[in-house]
C-alpha positions in Angstrom: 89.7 99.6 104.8 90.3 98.2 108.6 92.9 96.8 109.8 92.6 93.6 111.3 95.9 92.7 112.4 95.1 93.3 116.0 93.4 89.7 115.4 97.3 88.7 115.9 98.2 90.5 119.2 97.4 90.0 122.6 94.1 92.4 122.6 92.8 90.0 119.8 89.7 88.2 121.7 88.6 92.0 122.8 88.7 93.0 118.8 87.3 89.8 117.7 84.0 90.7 120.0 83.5 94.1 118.4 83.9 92.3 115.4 81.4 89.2 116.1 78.7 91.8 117.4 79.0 93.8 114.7 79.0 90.8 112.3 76.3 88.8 114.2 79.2 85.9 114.7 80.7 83.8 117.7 84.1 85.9 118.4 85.6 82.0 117.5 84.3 82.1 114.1 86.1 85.8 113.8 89.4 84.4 115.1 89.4 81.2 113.1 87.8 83.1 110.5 90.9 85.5 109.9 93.2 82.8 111.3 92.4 80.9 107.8 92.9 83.7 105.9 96.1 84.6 107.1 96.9 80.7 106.0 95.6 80.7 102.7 96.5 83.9 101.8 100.6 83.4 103.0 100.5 79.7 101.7 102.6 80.2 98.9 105.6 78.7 97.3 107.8 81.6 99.1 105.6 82.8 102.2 105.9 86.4 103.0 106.1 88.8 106.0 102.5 89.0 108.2 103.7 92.7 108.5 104.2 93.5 104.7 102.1 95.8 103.8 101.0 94.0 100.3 100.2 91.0 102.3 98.4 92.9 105.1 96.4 95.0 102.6 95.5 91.5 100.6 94.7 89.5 104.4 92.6 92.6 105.3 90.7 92.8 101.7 89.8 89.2 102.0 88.7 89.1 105.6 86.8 91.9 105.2 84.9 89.6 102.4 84.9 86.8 104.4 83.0 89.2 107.7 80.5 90.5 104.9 79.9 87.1 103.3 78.5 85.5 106.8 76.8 89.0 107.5 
């Protein structure tokens, strides 16, 4: 499974390229694409950690969906 945290740090437009090239996508799409996961997924009564690696390996299973459902 990739890790798409990088989406979060200051290389993220660079990944989110790869990503949209590989995805046949606008790099925005990408960004706001993983940007809404992040929200939905730590939009919960008690929000967690970005880095905690439950909620990292749930952001990165979803996203990964959400590349291959537009692919």
């Amino acid at each position: 499974m990739t890790d798409y945290s990088a989406l979060l740090g200051p290389d993220r437009y660079d990944f989110a390229v790869r990503l949209a090239t590989q995805y046949h996508l606008d790099p925005s799409q990408v960004l706001f694409g993983y940007l809404q996961v992040v929200s939905e997924v730590s939009d919960t009564d008690q929000p967690g950690d970005i880095h905690d690696p439950k909620l990292v390996k749930v952001i990165n299973e979803q996203f990964d969906h959400f590349l291959k459902q537009r692919h």
